[in-house]
N, C-alpha and C positions, 0 to 999 in steps of 0.2 A: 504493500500500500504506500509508507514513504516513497518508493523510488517512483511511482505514477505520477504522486504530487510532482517529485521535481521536475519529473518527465514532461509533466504539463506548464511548469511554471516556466522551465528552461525553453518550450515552444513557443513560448508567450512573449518571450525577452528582444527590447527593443533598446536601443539606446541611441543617441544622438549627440553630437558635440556641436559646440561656438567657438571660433576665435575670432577675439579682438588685438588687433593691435594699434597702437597709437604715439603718436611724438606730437610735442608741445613746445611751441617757446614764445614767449611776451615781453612783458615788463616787469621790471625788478625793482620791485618800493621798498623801503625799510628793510633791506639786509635779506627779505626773504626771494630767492629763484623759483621762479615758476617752470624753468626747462626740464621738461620728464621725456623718457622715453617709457612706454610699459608694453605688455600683454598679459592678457587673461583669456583663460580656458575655462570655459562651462561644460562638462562634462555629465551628462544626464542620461539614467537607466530605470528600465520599466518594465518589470515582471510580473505576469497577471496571471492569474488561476482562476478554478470554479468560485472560490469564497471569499476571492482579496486581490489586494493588488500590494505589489514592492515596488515601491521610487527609491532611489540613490540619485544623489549626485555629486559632485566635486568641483571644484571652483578655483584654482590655485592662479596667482596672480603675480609679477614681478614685476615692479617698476625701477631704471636706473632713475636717479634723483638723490643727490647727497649721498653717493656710494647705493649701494644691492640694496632695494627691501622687498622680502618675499612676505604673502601674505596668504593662507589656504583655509577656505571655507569649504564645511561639507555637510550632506545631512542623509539623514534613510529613513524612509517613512510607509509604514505598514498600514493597510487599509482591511479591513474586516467587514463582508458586506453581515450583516444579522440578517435581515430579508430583502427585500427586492428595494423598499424606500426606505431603510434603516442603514448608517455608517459608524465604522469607532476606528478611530486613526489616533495611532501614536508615530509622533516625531520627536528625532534626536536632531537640532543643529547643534553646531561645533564650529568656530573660529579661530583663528592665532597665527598672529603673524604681524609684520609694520606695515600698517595699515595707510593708506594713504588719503590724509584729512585737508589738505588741500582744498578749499572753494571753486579752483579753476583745473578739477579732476576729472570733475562728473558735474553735470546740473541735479540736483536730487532727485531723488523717486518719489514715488507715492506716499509714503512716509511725512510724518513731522517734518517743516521746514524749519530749522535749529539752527543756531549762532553756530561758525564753525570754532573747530579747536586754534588754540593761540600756538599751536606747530604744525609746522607741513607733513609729519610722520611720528607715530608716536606707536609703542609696541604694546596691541590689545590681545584680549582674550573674547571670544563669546561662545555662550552658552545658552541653550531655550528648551529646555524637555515637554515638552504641551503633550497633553489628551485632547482629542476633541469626538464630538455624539454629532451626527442629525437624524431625524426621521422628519419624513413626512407623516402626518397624523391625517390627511386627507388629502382629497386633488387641490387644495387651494391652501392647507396650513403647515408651514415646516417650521419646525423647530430646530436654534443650533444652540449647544453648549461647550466651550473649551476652558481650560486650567492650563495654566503654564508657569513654570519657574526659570526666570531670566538670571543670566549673570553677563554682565558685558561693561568693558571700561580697562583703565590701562591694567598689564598685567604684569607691571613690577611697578616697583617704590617711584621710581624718577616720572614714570608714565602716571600715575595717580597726581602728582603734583597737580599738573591739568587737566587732567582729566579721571576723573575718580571712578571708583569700580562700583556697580550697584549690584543688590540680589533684591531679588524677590518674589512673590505670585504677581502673575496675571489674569485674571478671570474676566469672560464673556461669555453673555446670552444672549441670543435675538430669537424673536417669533416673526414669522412672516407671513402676511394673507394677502393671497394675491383675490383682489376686491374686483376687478375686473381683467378682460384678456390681455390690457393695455397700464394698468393701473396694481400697484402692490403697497401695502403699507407695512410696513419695520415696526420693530420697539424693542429698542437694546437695553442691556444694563451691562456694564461695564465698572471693571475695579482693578486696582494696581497698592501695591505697597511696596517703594523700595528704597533699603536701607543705603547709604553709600559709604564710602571706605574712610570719606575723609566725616564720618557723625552725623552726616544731614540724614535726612527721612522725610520722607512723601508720600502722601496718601491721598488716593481719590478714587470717589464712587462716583458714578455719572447716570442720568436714566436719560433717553433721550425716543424721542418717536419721530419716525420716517415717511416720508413718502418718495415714489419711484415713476414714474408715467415715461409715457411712448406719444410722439405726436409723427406729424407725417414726415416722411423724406430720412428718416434715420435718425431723428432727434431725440434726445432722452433727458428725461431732468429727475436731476434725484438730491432732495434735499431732508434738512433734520433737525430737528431741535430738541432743548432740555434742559435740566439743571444741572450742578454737580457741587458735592462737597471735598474738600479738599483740608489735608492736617500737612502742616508741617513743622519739621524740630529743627530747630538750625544749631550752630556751633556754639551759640551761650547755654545749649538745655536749653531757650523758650521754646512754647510752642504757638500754636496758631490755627484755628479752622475758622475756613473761610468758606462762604457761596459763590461758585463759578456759573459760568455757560458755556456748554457742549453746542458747536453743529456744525454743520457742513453743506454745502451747494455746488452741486456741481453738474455740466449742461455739456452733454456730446451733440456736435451737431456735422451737417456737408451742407451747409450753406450754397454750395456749389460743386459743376464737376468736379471730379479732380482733387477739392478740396474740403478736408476734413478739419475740425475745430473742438479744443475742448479747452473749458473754463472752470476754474474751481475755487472754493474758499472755506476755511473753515476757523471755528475758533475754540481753545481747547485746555485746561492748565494742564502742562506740560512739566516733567522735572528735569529741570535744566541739566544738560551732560557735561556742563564744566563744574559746578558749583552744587549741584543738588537741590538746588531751592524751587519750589514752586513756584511756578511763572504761569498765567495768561497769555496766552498767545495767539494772535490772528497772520493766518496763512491765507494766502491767494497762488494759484497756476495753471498758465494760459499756455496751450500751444497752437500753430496753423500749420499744415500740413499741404503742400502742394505735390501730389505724384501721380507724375506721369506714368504708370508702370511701365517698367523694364526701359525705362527711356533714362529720367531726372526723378528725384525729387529735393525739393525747397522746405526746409522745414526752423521754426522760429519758435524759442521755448521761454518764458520767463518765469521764475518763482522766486518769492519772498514772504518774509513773515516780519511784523513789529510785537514787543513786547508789551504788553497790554498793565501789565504790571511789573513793583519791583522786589529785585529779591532782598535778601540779608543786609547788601550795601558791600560788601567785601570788592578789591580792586578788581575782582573778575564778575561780579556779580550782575544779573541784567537789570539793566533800568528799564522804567518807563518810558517806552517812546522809542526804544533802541529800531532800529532797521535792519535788514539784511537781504540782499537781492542777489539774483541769480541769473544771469542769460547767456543764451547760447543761439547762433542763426549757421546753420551746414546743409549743404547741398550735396546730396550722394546721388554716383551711377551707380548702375549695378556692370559688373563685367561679366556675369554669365548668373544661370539661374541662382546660384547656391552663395555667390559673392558681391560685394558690393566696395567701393571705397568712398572716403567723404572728407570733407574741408570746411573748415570752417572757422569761423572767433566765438570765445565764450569769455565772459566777464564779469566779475563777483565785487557788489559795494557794502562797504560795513560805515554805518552813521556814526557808531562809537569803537575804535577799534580797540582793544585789548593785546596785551601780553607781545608788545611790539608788534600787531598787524598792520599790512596798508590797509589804509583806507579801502583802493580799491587796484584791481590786479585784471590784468587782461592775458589772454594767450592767445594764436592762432595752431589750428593743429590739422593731423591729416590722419586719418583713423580707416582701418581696413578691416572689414569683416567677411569671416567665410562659416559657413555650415558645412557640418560634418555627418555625415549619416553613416555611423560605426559598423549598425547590426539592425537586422530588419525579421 
């Protein structure tokens, strides 16, 4: 019986590879170089049976910049169907390695948009073990549940200085009713406690309800709203709870041929990754997208966030009102189906800069990307 399973999972097995590679060089404000060369491999595998499914991946990354930093992320993630609309997935991520914190590295993801770290390279760890449940309870009501314990921040003495290590739970729940064929309604609750290395602590529970709609031509708008409570301890032992506001808006639209658009914003208290303090924070990001396939494409990304409040007051601490922006405009061909290359300037402004940063730091770069299909 074991060797069927494997028999059947090893049938099943799919995997696929990314490379990026990329070179950068700019302007050099206040002591800091922005000139990198890197690459990164995304390495992704996918084993399915009658009652689950297995993902792996691996991520390992190097960029030259102030001598070699190597950086390798990875994770494996087990999928357990219970019946047909029932799932339970456990994940292990895994991080370490000199990470590269840079402004003018990457434009950010999806993700919180965060004050960057006061160094271009700093040696971290991360860690995330989550559970997570859904079932559907009907054609129209799904439930999700996840628990997670985070560890992420520098991973010796020197790297904590700036950037401190945190642990803690994560917990999420949402329900979802999709109210009509075009229309769905949300209602999350959401919670986090995390201790940091340097004494701080942050806490926050958030309840928020959603809505999700469809209108013509491929347009989507999905937004949210809520309360949220928030504790925090800072480095005298005080503490502090306070009443926030969770939410989010965010609009996919093709206003026209060829051209795709999306806009977002959210606001959220957030535990600052340099200091640990509880901050308010409003985030907005916009991109437009022109592609011609297989021909060009034109593509223009901005993201920023202000602090909405202020922390502790310490020389790294964020104020009220701080800024942080983010842009990027690249225009990629493609040079056969599987590859592309692209050019372009990205450019990063900080209103208050900390820990000897520029102000603001620009690069041009030229980045190649290919897809790899391993195993089929």
């Amino acid at each position: 019986m074991p060797f069927a399973m494997l028999a059947a999972v090893a049938a099943g097995f799919v995997a696929d590879g990314t490379v990026r590679a990329e070179g950068r060089g700019g302007s050099s404000v206040g002591g800091q170089d922005p000139n990198a060369a890197g690459i990164l491999v995304d390495l992704l595998g996918r084993a399915s049976g009658p009652d689950g499914v297995l993902r792996v991946g691996l991520s390992p990354s190097a960029v030259r910049a102030q001598g070699n930093q190597l950086f390798v992320r990875g994770f494996a993630e087990g999928e357990l169907r219970l019946r047909e609309s029932a799932h339970l997935r456990l994940r292990q991520a895994l991080g370490y390695g000199s990470l590269d914190l840079s402004p003018v590295a990457t434009v950010s993801g999806p993700g919180p948009v965060r004050t960057p770290a006061g160094t271009a390279f700093a040696t971290v760890q991360e860690s995330t073990t989550s559970l997570e449940a859904d079932a559907a309870t009907s054609r129209r009501l799904r439930w999700t549940g996840s628990a997670a314990w985070v560890v992420a921040g520098g991973a010796d003495a020197d790297a904590r200085t700036t950037f401190p290590l945190r642990r803690g739970p994560l917990l999420r729940g949402s329900a979802e009713w999709a109210a009509t064929q075009t229309d769905l309604l949300r209602f999350t609750v959401e919670g986090f406690d995390y201790r940091y290395s340097n004494d701080q602590r942050s806490s926050v529970v958030s309840l928020a309800g959603g809505w999700q709609t469809r209108f013509e031509r491929g347009t989507e708008l999905a937004l949210s709203l809520g309360p949220a409570i928030g504790r925090t301890r800072r480095l005298d032992r005080s503490e502090e709870t306070l009443l926030y506001a969770v939410g989010t808006l965010d609009l996919r639209s093709a206003p026209a041929r060829d051209v795709s658009a999306v806009v977002g914003g959210g606001i959220e208290p957030l535990g600052d990754s340099l200091t640990g303090d509880l901050v308010e924070r409003g985030s907005l990001r916009a991109s437009v997208t022109w592609d011609r396939h297989r021909v060009v494409a034109i593509t223009a990304r901005l993201v920023g966030s202000v602090a909405l409040t202020s922390g502790s007051g310490g020389p790294t601490s964020p104020q009220a009102g701080d800024r942080y922006l983010q842009a990027e405009a690249s225009v990629s061909v493609p040079i056969d189906a599987r590859s592309t290359v692209a050019a372009g300037l990205r450019a990063a402004f900080l209103s208050r800069p900390v820990l000897d940063q520029p102000s603001n730091q620009w690069v041009a770069f030229v980045r190649y990307v290919a897809q790899l299909p391993l195993s089929r």
